[in-house]
N, C-alpha and C positions, 0 to 999 in steps of 0.2 A: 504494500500500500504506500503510498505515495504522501510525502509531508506537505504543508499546506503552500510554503512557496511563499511564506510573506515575507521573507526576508532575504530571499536570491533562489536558488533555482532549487526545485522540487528533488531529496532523496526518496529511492527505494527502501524501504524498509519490508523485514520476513518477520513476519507474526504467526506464528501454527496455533491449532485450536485449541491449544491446553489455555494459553495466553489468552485471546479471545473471552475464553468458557472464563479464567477467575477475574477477569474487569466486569463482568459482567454479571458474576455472582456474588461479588462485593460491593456494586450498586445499588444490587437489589435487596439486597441483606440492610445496608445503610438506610435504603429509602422504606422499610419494613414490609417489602414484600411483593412479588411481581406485581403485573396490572397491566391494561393496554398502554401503548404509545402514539402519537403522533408526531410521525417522521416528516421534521423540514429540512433536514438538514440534507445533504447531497451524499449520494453512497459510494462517492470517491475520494472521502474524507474519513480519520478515525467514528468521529461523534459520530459521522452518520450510520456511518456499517455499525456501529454498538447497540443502536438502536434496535438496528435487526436480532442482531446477537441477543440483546433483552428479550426480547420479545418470543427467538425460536424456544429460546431456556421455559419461559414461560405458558409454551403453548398459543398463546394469543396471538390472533396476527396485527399486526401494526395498522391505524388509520394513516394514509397516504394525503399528504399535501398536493395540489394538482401544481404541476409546473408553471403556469400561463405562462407560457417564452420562457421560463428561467429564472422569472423577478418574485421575490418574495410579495404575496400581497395580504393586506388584514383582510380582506373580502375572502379568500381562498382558506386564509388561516381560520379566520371565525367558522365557516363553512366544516370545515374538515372538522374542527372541534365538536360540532353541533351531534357527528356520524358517530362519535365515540360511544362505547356502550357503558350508562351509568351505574350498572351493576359492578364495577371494575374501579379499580384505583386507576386512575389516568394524569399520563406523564409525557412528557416533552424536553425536547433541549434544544436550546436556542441561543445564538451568539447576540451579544449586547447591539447592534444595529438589528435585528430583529426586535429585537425587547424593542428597544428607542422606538420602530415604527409602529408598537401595537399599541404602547404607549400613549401615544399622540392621537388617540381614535379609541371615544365611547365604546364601537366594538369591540375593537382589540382589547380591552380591558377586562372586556366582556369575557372573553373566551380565555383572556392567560387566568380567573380566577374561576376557571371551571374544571383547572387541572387544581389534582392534590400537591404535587409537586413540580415544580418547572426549573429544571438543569439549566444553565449560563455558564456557561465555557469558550473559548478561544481567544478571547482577549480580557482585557480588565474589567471588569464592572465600575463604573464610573458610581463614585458615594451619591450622588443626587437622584441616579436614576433606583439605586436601591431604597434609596428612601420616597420615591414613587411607588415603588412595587410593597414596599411597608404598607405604606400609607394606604394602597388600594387593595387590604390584605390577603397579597398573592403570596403563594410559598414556592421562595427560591433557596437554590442553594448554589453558590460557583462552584466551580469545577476549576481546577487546574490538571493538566495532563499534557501529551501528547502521542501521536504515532508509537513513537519508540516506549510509551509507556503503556500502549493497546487502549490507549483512553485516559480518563479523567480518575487521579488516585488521590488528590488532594478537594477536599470537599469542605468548603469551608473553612481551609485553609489549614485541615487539620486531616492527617492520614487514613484511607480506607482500613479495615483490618488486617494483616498481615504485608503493610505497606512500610516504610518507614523512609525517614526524611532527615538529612545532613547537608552540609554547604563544606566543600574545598576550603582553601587555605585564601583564593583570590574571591570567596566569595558564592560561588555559584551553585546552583542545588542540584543537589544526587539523588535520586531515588530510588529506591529499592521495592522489588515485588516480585508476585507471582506471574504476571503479564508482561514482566519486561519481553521485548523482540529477541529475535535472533542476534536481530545485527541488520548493516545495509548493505545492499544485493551488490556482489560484484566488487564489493568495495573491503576488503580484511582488512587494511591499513584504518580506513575511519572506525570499526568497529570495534579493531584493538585501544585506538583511544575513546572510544567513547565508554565502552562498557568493562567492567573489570570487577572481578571477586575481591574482597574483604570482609576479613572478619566473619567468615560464614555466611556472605552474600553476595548475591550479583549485583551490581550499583551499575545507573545509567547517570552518565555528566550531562545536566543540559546546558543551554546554552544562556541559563536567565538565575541574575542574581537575586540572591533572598536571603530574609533573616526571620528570627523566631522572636515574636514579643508577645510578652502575654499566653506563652505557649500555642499562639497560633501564626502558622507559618503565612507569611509576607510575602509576595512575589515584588520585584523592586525595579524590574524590568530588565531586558537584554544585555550583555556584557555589551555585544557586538553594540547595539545603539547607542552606548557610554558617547557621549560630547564631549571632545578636549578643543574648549573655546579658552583661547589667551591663555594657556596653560593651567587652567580650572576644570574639572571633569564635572558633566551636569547627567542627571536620569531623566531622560523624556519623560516617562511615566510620572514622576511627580508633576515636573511641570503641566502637562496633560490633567492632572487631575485638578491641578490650582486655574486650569483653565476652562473645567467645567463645572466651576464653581462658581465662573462671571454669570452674570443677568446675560440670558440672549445667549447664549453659545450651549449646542448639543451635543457638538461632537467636535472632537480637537485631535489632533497628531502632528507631532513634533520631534522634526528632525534636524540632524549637523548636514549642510552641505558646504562643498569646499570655499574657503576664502584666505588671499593670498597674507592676508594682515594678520587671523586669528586662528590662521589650520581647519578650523571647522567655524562655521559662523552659523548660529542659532535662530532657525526657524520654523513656525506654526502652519498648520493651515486650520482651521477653524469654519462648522457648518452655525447657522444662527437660526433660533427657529424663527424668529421674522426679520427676513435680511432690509426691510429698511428702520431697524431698530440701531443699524450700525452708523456711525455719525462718516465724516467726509473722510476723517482721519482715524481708519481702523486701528493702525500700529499705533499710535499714540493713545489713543483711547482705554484698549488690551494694554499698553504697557502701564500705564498707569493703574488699573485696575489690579494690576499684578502685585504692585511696590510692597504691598505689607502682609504677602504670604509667602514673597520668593525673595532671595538676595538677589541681588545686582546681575548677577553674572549669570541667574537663571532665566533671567528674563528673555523672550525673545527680540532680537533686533529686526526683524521685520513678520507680519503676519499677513496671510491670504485669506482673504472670505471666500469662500466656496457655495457654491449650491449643494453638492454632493461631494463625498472622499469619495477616490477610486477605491472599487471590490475586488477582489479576487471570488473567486465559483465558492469557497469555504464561508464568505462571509467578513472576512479580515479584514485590512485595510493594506492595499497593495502599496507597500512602500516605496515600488522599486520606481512605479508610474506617476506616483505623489512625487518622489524627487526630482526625475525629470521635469517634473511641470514647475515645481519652487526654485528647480536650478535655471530653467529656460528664462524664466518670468527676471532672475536675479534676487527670487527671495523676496519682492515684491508687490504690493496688491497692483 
């Protein structure tokens, strides 16, 4: 199965059904017990084939999302929700721009609170929209996981049963389970670094740093997205989150593109839910609004108002087609 590609180009990864069978039965165990599913997610992604996997373990068979062309819709979603059978625990997983558009629509609200529980995995959960989903007492739990982990083993930021959770020496998180992969296809050299026995386990190295507070594990964001601006190293994820915490901004993603003065020079792109809420001077506006959640140097130096972030087919946010566009543009609105 293939990784999602929001960060450069898609591996192969070998998962056999032993793997498969215990993400899957550790989901279910978590969530107290099969039930039907509603599948949006795409079955050339982990989340989505798990879904299956749920569901065969179960007996049940899954209610199907209808494609319309490929674009997620709350019309299609509500609908598909209505088909479930209420004699059943009913369940879903949904990446955070799906949430965001059910969000925004009486319907969609309608329907994420007719599941028992509703899965959020593949990127952050942004704190404002979890406190919409509070507030609209829907039952979510994120997920953190990947390919290489056959799925989502951190739930809530806290490990499935027989899973467990350590950071290297530079930071970054190891996980350990029953469903780690093989390995990537074709590939022994990445496999011998990624994955390695200790201490009476097999540990998979991702690629995303984290910390434990409060005893519940942190994702802090990608080593690889680190910003070394003016000799300062910044986490997009924080800023991203101090920037969905302005009036008017729903979605944000923030990257380093190259700049000959600072090595990497710091920049947003930012969706607004009413784009003429944004004044003449975007960048000045965001940056000010920033001064007293972020230092100096976290700031971004120039921000894009978007209609939309570019997708990838998982739901992601395609980093690689957002920098072209913030490097074309010069970081620019």
């Amino acid at each position: 199965m293939a990784t999602s590609g929001s960060t450069g180009l898609p591996k192969w990864v070998v998962l056999d059904g032993d793997a498969l069978r215990a993400s899957a039965e550790a989901t279910l165990e978590h969530l107290g017990g099969p039930g039907q599913w509603l599948q949006p997610l795409r079955l050339g992604h982990i989340a989505g084939w798990q879904v299956w996997t749920r569901s065969v373990l179960a007996g049940i068979p899954p209610v199907l999302l209808p494609t319309g062309g490929g674009h997620f819709s709350i019309a299609a979603f509500a609908e598909a929700s209505a088909r479930m059978n209420l004699a059943q625990r009913r369940y879903t997983a949904l990446v955070p721009t799906q949430v965001h558009r059910l969000l925004s629509d009486p319907v969609g609200i309608a329907a994420l609170q007719s599941f028992h529980t509703v899965l959020v995995g593949g990127a952050a959960l942004p704190p404002a929209m979890k406190a919409q989903l509070d507030a609209h007492d829907i039952s979510t739990i994120t997920t953190y996981g990947m390919t290489e982990t056959g799925g989502g083993c951190l739930y809530n930021g806290t490990p499935l049963p027989g899973y467990a959770v350590r950071t290297t020496d530079d930071g970054r998180l190891q996980l350990s389970g029953p469903s780690l992969a093989r390995g990537y296809l074709g590939d022994d050299e990445l496999t011998t670094a990624s994955f390695r026995h200790d201490q009476g386990r097999r540990w998979f190295t991702t690629g995303d740093l984290g910390e434990q507070r409060d005893g519940v594990w942190q994702v802090l964001g990608r080593a690889d997205d680190v910003i070394n601006t003016g000799a300062k190293k910044v986490l997009p994820a924080r800023v991203e989150a101090s920037l969905q915490e302005v009036s008017h901004i729903e979605q944000a993603c923030v990257l380093g593109i190259a700049d000959p003065e600072w090595g990497q020079r710091l920049v947003a792109a930012v969706v607004l839910d009413d784009p003429a809420a944004a004044p003449a001077n975007a960048t000045a506006w965001l940056r000010g609004a920033l001064r007293d959640s972020l230092d100096a140097h976290e700031i971004p130096r120039d921000i894009m108002v978007l209609d939309q972030l570019p997708l990838l087919p998982s739901g992601k946010v395609d980093k690689a087609t957002l920098r072209r566009l913030l490097t074309d543009s010069g970081g620019t609105i």
